[in-house]
N, C-alpha and C positions, 0 to 999 in steps of 0.2 A: 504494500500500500504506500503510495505516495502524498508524505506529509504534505500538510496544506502549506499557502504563503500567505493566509490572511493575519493582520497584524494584533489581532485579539489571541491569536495562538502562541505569543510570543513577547510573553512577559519577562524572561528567561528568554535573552539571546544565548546561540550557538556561537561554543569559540570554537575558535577558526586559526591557526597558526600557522599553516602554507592553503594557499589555494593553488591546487593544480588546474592551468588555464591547458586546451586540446583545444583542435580546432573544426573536426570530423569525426562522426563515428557512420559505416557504410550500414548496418542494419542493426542489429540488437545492441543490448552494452553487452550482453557476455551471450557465449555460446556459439556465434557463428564467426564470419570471417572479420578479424580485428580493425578497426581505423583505430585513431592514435588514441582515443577515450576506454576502449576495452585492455587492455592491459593493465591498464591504471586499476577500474574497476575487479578487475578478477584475483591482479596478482598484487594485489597494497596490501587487502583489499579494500575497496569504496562498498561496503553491502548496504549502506541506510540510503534510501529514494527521499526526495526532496525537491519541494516542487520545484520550476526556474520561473517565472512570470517573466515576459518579458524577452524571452532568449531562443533560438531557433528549434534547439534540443527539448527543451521545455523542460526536461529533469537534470538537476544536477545528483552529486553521489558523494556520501561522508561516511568517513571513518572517526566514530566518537572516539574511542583509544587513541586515536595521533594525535585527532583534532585535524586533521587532514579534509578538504573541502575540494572538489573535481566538478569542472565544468567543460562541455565539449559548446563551445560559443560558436559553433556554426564558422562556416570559409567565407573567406574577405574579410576587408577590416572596416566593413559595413556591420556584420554582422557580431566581428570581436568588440566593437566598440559599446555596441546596443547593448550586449550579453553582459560584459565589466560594468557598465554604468548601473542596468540594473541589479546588478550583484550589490555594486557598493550600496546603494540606497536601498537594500532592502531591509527594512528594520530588523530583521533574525537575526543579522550580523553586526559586529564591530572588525572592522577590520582595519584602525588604527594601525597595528603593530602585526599584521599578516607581511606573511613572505608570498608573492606571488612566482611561479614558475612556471613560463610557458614550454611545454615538451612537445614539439614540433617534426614531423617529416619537412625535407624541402627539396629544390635543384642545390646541387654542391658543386663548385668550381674545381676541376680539376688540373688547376694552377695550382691549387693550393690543398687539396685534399679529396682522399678515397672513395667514394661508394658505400653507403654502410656507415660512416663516422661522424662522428658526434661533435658538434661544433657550439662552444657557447661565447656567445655574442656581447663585446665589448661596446658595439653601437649597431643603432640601427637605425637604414638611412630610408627616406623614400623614394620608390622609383618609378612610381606612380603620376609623381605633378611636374608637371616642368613644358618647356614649347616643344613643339617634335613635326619636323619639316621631312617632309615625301623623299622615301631614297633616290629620285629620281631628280632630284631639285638642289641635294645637298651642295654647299658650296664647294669645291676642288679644295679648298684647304682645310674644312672645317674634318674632326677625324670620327665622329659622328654628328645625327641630323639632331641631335637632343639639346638644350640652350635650359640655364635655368628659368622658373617662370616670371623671375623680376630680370630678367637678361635677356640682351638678341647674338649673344655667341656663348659655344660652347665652353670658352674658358673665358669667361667675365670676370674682371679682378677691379675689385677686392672679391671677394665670394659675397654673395648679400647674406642679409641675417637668415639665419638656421630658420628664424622663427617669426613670424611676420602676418600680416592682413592676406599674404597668396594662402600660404599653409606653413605645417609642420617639415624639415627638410630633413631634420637630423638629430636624433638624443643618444646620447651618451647616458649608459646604464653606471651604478656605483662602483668605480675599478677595482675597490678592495672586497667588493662582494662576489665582482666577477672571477676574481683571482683565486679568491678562496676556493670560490664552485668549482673552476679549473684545478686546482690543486687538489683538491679531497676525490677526482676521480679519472685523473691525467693516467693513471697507470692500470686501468681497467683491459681488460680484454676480451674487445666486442667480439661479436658474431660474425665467424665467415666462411666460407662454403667452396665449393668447385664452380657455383656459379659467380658468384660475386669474383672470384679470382679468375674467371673467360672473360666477364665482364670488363674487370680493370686492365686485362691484358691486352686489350685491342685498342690501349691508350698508350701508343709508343709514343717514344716524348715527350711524355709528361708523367714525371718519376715520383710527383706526391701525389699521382691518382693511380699508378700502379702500386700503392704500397697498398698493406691491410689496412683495415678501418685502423682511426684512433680516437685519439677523444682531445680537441686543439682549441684554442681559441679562434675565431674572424668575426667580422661585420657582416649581417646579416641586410640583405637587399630588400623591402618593401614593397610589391607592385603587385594590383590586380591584373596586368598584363601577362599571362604565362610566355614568356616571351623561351626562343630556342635560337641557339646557333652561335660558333666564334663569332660572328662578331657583334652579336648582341654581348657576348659575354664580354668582349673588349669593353664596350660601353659602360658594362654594367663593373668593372676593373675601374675604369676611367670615372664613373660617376663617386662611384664609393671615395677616390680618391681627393676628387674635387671639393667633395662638402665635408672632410675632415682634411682637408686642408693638408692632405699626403700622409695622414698618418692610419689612415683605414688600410686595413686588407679585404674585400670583399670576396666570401668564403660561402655563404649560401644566397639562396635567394627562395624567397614565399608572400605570402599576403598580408599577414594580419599586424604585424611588428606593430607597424604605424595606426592602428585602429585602437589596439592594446594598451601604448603610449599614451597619445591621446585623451584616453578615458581615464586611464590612472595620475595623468597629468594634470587634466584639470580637476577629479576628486581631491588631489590632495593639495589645491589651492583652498578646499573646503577643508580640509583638515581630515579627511574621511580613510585617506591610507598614506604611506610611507612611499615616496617615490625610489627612494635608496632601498628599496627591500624587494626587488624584481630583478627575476631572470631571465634571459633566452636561450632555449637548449634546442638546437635543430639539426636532424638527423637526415644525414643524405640518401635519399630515398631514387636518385637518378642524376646523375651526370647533366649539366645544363646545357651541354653543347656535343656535338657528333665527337666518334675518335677519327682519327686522320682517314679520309679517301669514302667518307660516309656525308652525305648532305644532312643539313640541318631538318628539310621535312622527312627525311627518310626517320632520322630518329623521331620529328614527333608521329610518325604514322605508325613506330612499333611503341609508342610509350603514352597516347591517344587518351588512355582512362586512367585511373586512377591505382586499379588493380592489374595494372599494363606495367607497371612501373620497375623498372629493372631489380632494383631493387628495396622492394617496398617490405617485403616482410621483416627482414634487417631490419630496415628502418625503424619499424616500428618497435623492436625489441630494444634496440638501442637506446630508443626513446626513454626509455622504462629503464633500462639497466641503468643508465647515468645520471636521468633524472628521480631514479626513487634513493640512488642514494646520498641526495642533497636534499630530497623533503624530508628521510627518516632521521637524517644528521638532527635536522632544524626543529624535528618533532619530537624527536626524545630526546632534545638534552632543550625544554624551552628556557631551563632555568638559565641557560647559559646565553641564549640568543632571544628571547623576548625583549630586553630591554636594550640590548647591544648587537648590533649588526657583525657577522662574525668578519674578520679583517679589516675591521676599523681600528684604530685603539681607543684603549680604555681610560677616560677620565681620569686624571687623577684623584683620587680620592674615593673612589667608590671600584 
């Protein structure tokens, strides 16, 4: 039975110490074939139903023993933003002091990493807003057709504000939060197969996507465009570059980052949550671009759905492996991290 969301039933808020943020699930929460919300629910486990008002899933899923709170907020960051906003405002919860962790599939750059591996996100840019002039029209010099949206070229300098009356460009997540998460599961040892290993082998040339999965840090890409192909992936190299100012690596790409943001950003102008206590964890679930002597539509014509996806069931195991063990860290020891965000330091005196 799935508890109600009327505010009479909720005299006695629900605590809440990580919310895990998904962004799909394909059919049931448990029992059939997994999007990134069923793993979470089967193997944490999530077993309490709870309604979502509000949210595409319509149910979220709690584990009272962790205090662990799971929402699958539906794809795009139409849908992450709607799902977050009304989470935070729903009177059940305080989520002042919650740790948010989004555990994500996405495209993984294979400049920069394997098929399978698990990337957590120091920033996240969009790639979503900006001008974008017809390939057929591009100027001879420009090195692509994308310009920012307060700019008419594609290396406009000074870079305009991150943040502005166009939109949101770029946030930077807390480094010592992201550091920690990286650190507490840098030496795990994902899931890999004979196929993931045909897979990465047809990527001559490029030696950090022939390796096995890992678990690394990069910037995570933004955009409802599923975009395919070198040299979108150039672009998308090139944009991540641009709006941190050359200190990005651009390592995945997906949707919701900027939706996520967003919502959490402006709650916690309200005072409603912690913007320094969110994560992005996103697991490479396909390669964003052909390996050498393959066309960009040939790949997306073999990777088309969802469950097409090279490799997608890695993915989503991975998802779970790296990210449950930074929500169990944060769950069972809250004495240690309720009040103190872990890789910060600590005040003197307390």
């Amino acid at each position: 039975m799935v508890a109600g969301g009327g505010a009479a039933a909720h005299a006695e808020q629900i605590p809440v110490r990580v919310v895990v943020v998904t962004t799909f699930e394909i059919g049931k929460d448990t029992g059939d074939v997994p999007g990134e919300f069923q793993t979470w629910v089967e193997k944490l486990p999530l077993k309490q139903e709870l309604a979502a008002p509000g949210t595409y899933h319509g149910v979220m899923r709690y584990n009272p023993d962790l205090q662990v709170l799971g929402i699958s907020a539906g794809e795009g960051p139409e849908h992450m933003a709607s799902a977050i906003t009304a989470l935070v405002l729903d009177p059940r919860f305080d989520l002042r002091r919650a740790y948010f962790v989004l555990a994500g599939i996405a495209g993984i750059n294979p400049n920069v990493a394997s098929i399978g591996g698990a990337v957590w996100a120091p920033r996240v840019i969009n790639g979503g807003l900006a001008h974008a002039v017809d390939a057929r029209e591009i100027p001879a010099d420009w090195p692509d057709g994308y310009t920012p949206v307060q700019g008419s070229t594609p290396t406009d300098s000074p870079v305009p504000p991150l943040h502005s009356l166009s939109g949101d460009m770029a946030y930077t997540l807390n480094p010592a939060l992201v550091s920690w998460a990286y650190n507490l599961t840098r030496s795990l040892k994902l899931p890999d197969s004979a196929g993931l290993k045909a897979i990465r082998g047809r990527y001559v040339g490029y030696p950090q996507a022939q390796k096995p999965p890992a678990v690394l840090m990069g910037d995570t890409l933004s955009s409802e465009t599923f975009w395919v192909g070198e040299r979108m992936n150039r672009w998308a190299e090139r944009w991540v570059g641009y709006w941190t100012q050359g200190k990005g690596t651009f390592a995945t790409t997906a949707e919701e980052e900027i939706g996520l943001m967003q919502a959490l950003t402006l709650q916690a102008q309200a005072g409603r949550v912690d913007p320094d206590r969110v994560l992005v964890l996103r697991t490479g679930s396909n390669f964003d671009m052909p390996p050498p002597g393959e066309s960009a539509a040939e790949l997306l014509k073999s990777e088309a759905s969802e469950g097409g996806y090279s490799g997608y069931l890695p993915s989503i195991a991975a998802a779970y492996q790296v990210g449950s063990v930074v929500v169990r860290e944060l769950a069972l020891h809250w004495d240690r991290y309720a009040d103190h965000v872990p890789g910060t330091p600590v005040a003197q005196g307390k």
